[in-house]
The first five atom37 places (N, CA, C, CB, O) and aatype in JSON, in Angstrom:
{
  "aatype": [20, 20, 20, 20, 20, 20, 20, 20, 20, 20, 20, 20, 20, 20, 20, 20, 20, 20, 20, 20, 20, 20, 20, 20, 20, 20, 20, 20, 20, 20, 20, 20, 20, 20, 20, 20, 20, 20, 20, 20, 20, 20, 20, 20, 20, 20, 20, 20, 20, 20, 20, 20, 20, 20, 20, 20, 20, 20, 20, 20, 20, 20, 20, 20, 20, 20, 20, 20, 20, 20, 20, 20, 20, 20, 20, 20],
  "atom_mask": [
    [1, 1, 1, 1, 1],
    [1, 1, 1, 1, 1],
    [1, 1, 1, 1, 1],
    [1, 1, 1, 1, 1],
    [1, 1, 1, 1, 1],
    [1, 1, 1, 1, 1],
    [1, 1, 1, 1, 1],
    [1, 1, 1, 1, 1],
    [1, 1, 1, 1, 1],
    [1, 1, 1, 1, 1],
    [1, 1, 1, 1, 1],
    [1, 1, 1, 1, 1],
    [1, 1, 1, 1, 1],
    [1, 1, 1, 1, 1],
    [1, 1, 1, 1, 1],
    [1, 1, 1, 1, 1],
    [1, 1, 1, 1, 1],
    [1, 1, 1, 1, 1],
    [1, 1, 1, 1, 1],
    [1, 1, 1, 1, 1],
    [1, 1, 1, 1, 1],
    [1, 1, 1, 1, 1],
    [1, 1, 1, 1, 1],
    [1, 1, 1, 1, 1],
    [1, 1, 1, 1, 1],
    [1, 1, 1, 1, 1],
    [1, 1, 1, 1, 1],
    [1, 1, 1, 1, 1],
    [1, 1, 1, 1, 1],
    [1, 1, 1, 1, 1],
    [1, 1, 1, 1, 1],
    [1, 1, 1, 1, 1],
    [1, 1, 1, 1, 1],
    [1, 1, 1, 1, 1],
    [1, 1, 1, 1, 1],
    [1, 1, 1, 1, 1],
    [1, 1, 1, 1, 1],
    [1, 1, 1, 1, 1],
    [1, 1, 1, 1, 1],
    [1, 1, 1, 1, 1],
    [1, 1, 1, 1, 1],
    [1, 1, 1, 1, 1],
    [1, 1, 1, 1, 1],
    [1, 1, 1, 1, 1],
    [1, 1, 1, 1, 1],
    [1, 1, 1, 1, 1],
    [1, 1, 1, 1, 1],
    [1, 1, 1, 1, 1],
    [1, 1, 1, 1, 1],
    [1, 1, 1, 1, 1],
    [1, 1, 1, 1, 1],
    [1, 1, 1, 1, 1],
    [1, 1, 1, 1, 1],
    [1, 1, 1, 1, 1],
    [1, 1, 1, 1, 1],
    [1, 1, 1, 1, 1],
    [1, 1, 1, 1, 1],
    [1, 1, 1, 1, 1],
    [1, 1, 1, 1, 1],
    [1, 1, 1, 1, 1],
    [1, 1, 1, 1, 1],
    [1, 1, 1, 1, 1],
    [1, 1, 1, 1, 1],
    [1, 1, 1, 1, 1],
    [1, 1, 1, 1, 1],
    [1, 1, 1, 1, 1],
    [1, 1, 1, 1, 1],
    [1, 1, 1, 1, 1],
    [1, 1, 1, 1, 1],
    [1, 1, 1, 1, 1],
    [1, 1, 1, 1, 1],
    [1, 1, 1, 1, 1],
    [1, 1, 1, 1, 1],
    [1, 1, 1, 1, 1],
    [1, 1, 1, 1, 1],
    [1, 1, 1, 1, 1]
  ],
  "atom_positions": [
    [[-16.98, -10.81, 3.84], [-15.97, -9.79, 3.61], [-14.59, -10.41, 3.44], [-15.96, -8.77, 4.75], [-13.96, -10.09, 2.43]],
    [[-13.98, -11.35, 4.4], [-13.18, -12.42, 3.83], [-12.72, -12.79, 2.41], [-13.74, -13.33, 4.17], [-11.64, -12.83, 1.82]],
    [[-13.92, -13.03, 2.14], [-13.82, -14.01, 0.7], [-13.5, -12.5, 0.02], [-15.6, -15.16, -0.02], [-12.46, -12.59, -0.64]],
    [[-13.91, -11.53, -0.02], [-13.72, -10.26, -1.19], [-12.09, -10.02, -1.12], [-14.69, -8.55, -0.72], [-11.35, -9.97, -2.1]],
    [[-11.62, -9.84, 0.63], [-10.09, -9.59, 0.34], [-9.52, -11.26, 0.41], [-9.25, -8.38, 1.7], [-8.31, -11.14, 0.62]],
    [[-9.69, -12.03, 0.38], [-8.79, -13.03, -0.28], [-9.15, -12.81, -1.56], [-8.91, -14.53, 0.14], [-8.2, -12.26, -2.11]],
    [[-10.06, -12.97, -2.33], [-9.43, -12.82, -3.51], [-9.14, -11.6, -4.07], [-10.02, -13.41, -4.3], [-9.3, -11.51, -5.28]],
    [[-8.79, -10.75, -3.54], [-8.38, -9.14, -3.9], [-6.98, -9.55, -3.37], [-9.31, -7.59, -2.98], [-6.08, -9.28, -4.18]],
    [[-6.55, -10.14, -2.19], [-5.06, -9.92, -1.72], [-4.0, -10.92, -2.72], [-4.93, -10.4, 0.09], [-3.13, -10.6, -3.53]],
    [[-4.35, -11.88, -2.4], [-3.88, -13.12, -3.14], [-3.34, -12.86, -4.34], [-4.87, -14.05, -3.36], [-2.11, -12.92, -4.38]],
    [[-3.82, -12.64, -5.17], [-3.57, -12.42, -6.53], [-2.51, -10.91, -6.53], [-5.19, -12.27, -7.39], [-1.61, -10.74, -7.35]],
    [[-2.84, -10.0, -5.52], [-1.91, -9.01, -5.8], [-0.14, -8.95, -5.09], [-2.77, -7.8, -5.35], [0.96, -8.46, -5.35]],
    [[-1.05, -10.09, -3.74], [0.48, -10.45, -3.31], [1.53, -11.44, -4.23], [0.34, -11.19, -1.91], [2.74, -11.23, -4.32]],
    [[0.83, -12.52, -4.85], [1.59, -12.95, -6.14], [2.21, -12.31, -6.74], [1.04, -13.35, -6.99], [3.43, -12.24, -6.6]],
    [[1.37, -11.49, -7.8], [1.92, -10.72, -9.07], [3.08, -9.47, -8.42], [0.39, -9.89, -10.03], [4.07, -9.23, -9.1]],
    [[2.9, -8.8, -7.25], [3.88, -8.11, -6.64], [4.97, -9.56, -6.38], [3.23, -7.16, -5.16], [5.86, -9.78, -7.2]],
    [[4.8, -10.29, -5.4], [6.61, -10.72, -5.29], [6.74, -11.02, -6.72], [7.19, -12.31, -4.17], [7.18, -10.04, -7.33]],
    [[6.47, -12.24, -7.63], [6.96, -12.32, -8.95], [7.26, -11.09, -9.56], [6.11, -12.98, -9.73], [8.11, -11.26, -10.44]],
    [[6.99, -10.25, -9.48], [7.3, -8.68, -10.72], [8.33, -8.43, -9.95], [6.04, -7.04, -10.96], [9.35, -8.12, -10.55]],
    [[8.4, -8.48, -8.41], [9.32, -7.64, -7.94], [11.15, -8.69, -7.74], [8.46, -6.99, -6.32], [12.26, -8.16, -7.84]],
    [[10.91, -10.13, -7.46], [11.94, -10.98, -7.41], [12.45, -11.73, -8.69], [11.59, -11.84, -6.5], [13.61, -11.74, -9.1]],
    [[11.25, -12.43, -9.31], [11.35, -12.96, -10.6], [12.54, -14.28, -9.93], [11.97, -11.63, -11.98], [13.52, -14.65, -10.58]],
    [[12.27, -14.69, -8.89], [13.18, -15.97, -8.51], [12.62, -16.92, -7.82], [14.31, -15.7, -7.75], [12.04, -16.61, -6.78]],
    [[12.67, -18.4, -8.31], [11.4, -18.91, -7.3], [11.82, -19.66, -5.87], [10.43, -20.1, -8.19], [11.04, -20.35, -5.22]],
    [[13.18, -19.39, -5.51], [13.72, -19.68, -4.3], [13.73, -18.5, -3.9], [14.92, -20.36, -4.2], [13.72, -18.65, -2.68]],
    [[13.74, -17.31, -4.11], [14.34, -15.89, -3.68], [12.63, -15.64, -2.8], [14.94, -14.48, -5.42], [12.43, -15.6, -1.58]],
    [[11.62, -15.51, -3.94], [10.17, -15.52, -3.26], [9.92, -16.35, -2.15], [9.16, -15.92, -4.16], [9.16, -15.97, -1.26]],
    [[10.64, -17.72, -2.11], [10.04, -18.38, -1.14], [10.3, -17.8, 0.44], [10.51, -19.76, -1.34], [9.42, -17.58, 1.27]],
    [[12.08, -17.6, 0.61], [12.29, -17.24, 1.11], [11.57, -16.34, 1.76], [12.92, -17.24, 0.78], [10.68, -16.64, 2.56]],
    [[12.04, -14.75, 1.37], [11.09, -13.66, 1.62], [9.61, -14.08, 1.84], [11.14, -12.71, 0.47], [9.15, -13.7, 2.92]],
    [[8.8, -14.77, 1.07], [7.88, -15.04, 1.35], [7.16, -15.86, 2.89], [7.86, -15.45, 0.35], [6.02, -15.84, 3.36]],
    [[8.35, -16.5, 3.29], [8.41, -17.3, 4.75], [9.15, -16.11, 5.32], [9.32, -19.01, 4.87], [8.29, -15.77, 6.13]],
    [[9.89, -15.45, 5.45], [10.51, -14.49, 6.38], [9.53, -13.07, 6.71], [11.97, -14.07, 5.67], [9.35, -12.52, 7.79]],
    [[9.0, -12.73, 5.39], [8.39, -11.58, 5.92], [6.47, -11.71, 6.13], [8.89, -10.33, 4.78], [5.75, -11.34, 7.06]],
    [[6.17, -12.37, 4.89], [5.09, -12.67, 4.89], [4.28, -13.87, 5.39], [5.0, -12.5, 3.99], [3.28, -14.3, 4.81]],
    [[4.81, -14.42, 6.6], [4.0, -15.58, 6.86], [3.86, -17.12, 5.97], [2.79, -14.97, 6.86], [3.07, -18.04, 6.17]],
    [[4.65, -17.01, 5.22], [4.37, -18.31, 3.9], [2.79, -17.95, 2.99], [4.09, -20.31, 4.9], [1.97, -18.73, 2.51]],
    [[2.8, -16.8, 3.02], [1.22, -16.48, 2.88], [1.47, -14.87, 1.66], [0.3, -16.02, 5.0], [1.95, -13.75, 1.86]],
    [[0.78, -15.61, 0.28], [0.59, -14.25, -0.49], [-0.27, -12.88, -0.36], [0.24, -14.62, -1.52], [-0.13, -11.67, -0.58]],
    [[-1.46, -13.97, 0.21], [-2.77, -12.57, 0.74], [-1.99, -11.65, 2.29], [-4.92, -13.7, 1.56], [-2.41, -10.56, 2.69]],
    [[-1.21, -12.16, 2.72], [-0.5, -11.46, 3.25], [0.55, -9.93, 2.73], [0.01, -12.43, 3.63], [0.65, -8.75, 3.07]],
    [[1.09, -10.74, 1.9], [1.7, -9.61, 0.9], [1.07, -8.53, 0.34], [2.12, -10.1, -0.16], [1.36, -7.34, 0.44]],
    [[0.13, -9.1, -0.28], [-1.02, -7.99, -0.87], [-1.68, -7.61, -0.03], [-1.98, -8.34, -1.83], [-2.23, -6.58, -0.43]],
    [[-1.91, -7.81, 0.74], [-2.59, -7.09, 1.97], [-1.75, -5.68, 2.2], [-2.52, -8.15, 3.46], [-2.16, -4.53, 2.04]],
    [[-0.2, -6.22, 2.7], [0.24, -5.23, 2.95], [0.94, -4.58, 2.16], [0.66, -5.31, 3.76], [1.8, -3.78, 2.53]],
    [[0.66, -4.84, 0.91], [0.95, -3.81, -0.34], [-0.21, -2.62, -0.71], [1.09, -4.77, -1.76], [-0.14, -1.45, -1.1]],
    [[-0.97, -3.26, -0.46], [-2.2, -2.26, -0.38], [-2.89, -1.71, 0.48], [-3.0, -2.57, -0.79], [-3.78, -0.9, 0.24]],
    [[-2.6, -2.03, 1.4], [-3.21, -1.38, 2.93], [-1.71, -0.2, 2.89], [-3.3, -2.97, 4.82], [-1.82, 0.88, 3.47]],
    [[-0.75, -0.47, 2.36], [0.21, 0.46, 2.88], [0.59, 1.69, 1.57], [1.63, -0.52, 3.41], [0.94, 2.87, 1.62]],
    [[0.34, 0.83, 0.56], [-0.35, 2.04, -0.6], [-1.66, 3.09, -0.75], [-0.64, 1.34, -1.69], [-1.66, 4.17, -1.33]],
    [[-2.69, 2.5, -0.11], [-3.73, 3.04, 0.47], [-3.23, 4.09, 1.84], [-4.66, 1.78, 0.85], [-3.67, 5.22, 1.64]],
    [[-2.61, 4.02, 2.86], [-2.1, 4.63, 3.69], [-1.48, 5.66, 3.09], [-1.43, 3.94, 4.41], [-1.92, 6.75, 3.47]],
    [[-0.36, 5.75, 2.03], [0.32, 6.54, 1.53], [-0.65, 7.68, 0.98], [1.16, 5.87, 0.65], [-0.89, 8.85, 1.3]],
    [[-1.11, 6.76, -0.05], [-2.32, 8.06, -0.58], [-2.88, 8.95, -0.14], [-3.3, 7.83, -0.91], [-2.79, 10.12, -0.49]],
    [[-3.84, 8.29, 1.06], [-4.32, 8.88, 2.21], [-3.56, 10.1, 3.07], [-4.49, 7.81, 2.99], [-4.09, 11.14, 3.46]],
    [[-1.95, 9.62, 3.29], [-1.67, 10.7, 4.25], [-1.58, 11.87, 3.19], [-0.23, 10.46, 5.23], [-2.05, 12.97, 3.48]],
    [[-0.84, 11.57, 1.68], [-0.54, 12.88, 0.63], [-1.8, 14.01, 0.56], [-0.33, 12.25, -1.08], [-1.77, 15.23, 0.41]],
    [[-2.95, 13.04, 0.74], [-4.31, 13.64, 0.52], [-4.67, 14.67, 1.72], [-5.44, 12.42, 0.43], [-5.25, 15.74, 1.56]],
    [[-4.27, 14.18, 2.85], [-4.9, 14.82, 4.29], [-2.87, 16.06, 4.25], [-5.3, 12.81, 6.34], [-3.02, 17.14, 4.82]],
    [[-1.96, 15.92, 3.9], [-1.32, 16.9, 3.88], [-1.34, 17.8, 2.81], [-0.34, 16.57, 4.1], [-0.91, 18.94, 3.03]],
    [[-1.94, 17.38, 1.19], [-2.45, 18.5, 0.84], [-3.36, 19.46, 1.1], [-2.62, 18.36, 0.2], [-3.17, 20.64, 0.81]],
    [[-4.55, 18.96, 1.75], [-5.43, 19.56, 2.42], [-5.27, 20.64, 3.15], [-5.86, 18.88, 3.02], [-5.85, 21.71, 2.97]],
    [[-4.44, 20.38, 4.04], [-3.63, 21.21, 5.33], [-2.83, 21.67, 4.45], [-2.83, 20.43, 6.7], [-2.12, 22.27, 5.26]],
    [[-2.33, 21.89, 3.4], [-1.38, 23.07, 2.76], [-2.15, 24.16, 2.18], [-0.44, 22.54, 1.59], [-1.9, 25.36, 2.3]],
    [[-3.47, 23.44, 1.29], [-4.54, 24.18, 0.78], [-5.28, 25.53, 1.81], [-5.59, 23.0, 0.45], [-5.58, 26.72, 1.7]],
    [[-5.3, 24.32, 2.9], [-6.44, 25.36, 4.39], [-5.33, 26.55, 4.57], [-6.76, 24.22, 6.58], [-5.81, 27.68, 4.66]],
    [[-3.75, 26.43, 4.65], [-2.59, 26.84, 5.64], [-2.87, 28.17, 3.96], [-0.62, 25.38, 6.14], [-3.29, 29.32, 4.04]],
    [[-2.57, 27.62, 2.99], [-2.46, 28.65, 1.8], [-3.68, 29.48, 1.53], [-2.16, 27.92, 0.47], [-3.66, 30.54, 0.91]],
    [[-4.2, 29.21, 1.79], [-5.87, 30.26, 1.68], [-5.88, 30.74, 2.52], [-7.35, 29.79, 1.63], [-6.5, 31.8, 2.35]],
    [[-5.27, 30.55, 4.28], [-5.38, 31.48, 4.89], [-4.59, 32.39, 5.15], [-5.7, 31.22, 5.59], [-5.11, 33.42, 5.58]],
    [[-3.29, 32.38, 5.02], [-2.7, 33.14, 4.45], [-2.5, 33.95, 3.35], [-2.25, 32.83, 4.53], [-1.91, 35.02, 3.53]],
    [[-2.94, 33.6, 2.08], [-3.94, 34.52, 1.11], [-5.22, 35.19, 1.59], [-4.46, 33.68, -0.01], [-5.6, 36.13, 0.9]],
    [[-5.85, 34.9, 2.52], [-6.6, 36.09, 3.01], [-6.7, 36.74, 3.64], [-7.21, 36.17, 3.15], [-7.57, 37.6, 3.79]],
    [[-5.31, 36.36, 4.52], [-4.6, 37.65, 5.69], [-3.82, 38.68, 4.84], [-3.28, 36.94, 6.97], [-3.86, 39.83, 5.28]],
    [[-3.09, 38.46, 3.64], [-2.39, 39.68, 2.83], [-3.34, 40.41, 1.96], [-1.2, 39.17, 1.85], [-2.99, 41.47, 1.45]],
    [[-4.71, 39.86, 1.73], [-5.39, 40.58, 0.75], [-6.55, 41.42, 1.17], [-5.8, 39.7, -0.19], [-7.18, 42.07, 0.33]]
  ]
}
């Protein structure tokens, strides 16, 4: 399972700092300050925290859907 998210993280933590800094002292930096000196780090938590996002929009539409139907079937 390892080997699937290294090479799933790696490559996305790259292409995110480069798209997002486009500097190759600016990445390093950040890259040692926030991420460990480590890209699968980055992508990790680019996508574990994009995945999170999704997730919560999904579980609060839900609960608007349940909250709106039942209140459409208390007025009708």
């Amino acid at each position: 399972m390892e080997l699937y998210s290294g090479i799933l993280y790696y490559p996305i933590g790259w292409i995110y700092l480069w798209i997002r800094y486009r500097n190759k002292e600016k990445i390093k930096s950040i890259l040692a300050e926030k991420y460990e000196d480590s890209y699968h780090n980055a992508g990790a938590q680019l996508v574990l925290s994009t995945f999170g996002k999704l997730l919560f929009a999904l579980l609060l539409l839900m609960l608007l859907t349940v909250i709106g139907r039942a209140i459409y079937e208390v007025f009708t």
